[in-house]
Biotite code that builds the C-alpha atoms (Angstrom):
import biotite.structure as struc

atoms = struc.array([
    struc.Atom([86.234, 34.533, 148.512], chain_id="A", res_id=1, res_name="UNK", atom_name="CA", element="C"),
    struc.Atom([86.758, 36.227, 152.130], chain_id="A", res_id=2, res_name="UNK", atom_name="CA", element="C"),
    struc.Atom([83.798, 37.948, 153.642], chain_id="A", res_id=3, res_name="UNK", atom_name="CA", element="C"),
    struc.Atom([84.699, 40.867, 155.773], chain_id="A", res_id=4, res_name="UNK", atom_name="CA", element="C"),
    struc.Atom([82.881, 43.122, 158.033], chain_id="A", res_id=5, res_name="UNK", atom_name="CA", element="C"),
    struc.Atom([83.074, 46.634, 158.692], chain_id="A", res_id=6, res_name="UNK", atom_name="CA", element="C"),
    struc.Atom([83.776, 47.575, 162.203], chain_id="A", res_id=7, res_name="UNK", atom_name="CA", element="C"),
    struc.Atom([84.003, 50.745, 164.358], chain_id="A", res_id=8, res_name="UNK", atom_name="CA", element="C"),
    struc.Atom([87.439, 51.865, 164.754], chain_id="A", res_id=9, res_name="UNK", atom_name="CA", element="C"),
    struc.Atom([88.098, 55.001, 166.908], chain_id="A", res_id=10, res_name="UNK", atom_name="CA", element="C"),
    struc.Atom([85.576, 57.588, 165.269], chain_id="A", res_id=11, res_name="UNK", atom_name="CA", element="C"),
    struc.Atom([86.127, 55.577, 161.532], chain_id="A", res_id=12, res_name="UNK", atom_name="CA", element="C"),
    struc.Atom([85.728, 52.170, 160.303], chain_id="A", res_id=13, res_name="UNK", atom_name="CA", element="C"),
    struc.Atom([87.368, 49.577, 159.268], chain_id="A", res_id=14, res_name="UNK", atom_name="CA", element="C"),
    struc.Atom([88.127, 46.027, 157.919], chain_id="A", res_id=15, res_name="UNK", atom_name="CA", element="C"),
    struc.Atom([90.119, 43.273, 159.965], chain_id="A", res_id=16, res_name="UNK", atom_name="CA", element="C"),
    struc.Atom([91.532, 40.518, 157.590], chain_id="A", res_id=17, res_name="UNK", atom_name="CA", element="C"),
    struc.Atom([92.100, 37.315, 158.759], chain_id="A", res_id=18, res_name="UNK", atom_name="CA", element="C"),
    struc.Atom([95.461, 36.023, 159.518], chain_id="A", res_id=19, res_name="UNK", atom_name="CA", element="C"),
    struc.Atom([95.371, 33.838, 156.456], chain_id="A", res_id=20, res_name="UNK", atom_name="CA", element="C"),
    struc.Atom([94.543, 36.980, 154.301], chain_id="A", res_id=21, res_name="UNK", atom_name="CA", element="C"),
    struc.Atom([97.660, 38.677, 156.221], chain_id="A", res_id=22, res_name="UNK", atom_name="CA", element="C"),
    struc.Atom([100.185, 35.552, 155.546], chain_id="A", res_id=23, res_name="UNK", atom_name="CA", element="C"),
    struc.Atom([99.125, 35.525, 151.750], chain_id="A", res_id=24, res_name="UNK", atom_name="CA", element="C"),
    struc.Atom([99.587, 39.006, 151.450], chain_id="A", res_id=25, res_name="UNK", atom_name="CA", element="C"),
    struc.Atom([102.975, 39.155, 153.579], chain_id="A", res_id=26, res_name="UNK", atom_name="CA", element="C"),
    struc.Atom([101.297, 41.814, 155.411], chain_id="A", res_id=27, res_name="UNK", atom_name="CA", element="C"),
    struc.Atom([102.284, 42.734, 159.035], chain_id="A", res_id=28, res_name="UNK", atom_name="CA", element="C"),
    struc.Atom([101.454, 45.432, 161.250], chain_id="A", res_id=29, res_name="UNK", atom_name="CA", element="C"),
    struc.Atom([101.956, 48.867, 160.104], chain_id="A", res_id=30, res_name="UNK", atom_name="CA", element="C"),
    struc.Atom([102.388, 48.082, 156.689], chain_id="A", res_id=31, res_name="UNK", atom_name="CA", element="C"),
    struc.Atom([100.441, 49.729, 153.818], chain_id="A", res_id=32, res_name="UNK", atom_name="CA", element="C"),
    struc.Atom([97.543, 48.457, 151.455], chain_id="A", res_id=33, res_name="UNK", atom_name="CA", element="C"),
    struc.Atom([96.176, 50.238, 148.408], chain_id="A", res_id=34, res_name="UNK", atom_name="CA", element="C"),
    struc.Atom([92.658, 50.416, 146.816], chain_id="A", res_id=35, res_name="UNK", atom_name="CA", element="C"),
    struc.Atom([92.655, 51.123, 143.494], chain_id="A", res_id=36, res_name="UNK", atom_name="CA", element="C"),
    struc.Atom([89.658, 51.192, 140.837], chain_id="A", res_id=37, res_name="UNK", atom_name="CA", element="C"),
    struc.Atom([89.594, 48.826, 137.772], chain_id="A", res_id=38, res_name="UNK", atom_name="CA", element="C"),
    struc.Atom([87.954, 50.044, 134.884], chain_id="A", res_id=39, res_name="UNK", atom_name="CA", element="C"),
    struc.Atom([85.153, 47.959, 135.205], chain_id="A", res_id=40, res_name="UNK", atom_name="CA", element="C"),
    struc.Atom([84.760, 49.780, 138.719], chain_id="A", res_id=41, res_name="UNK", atom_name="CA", element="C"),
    struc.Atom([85.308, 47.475, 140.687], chain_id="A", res_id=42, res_name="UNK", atom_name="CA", element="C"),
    struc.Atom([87.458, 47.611, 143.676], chain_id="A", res_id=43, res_name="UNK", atom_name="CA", element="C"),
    struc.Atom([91.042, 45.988, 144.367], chain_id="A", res_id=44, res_name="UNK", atom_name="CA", element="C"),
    struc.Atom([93.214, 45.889, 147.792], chain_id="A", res_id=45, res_name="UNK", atom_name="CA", element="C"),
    struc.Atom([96.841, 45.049, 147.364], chain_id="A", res_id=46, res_name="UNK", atom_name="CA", element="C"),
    struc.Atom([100.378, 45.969, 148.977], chain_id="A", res_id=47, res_name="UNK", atom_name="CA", element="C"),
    struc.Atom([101.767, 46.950, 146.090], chain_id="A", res_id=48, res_name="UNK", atom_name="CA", element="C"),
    struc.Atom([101.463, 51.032, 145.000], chain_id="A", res_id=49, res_name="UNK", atom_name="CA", element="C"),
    struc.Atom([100.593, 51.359, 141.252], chain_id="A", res_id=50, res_name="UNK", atom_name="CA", element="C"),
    struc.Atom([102.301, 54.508, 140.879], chain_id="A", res_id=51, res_name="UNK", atom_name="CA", element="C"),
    struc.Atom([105.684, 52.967, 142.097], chain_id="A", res_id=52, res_name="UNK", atom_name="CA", element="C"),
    struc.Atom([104.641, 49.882, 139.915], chain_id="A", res_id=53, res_name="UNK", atom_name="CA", element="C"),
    struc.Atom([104.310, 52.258, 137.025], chain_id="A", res_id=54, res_name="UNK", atom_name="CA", element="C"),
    struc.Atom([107.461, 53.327, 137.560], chain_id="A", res_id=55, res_name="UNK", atom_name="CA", element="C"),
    struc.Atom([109.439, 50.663, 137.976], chain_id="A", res_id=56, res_name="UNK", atom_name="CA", element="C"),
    struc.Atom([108.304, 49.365, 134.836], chain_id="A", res_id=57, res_name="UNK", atom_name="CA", element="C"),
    struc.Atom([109.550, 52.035, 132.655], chain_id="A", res_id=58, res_name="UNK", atom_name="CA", element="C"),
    struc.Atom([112.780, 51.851, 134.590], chain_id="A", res_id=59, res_name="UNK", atom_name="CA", element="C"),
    struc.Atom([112.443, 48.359, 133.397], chain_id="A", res_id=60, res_name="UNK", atom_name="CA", element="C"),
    struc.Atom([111.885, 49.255, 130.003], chain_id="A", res_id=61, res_name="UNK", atom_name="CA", element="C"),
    struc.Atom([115.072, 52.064, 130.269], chain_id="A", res_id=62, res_name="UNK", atom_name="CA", element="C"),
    struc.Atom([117.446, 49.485, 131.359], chain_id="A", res_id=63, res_name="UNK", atom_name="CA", element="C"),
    struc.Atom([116.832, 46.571, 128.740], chain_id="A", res_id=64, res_name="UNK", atom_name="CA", element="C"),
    struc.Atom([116.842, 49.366, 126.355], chain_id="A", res_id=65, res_name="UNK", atom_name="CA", element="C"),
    struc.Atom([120.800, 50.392, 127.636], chain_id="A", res_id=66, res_name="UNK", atom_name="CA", element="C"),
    struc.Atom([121.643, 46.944, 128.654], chain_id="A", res_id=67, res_name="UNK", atom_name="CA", element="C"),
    struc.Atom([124.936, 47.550, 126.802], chain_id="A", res_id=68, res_name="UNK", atom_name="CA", element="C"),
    struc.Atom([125.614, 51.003, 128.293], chain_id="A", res_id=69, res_name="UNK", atom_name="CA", element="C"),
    struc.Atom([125.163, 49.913, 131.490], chain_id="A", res_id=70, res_name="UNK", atom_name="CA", element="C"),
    struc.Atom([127.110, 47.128, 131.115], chain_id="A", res_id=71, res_name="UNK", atom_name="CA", element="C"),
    struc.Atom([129.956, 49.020, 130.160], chain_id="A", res_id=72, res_name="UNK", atom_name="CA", element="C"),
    struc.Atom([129.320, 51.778, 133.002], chain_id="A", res_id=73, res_name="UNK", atom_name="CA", element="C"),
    struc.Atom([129.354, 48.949, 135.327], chain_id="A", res_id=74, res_name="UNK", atom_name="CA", element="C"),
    struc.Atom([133.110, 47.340, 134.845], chain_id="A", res_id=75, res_name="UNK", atom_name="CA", element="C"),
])
């Protein structure tokens, strides 16, 4: 577990995460995080956006549905 502390940022606040945090994450300045809510209500930070998740796995699903056709469409 990482303990973080909020800090002031310009008229907000904010989180710094360590550089360890940042490597495991493959996180580098400028890039995005996003905090969803489980349904237990907790809390979760990750890099990854659900929504594109979401979509990606029904593209997923499309594709090993018309593995065939696109197979074919492919040559």
């Amino acid at each position: 577990m990482t303990q973080l502390k909020i800090r002031p940022v310009g008229n907000s606040l904010g989180v710094v995460l360590p550089k360890e945090t940042l490597a495991r994450l493959n996180l580098k300045n400028g890039d995005s995080l996003h905090l969803t809510e489980a349904p237990d209500g907790s809390m979760r930070i990750t890099p990854y956006d659900p929504a594109f998740e979401e979509q990606m796995r029904f593209a997923r699903e499309g594709m090993g549905r018309y593995r065939n056709t696109l197979r074919e469409l492919a040559k």
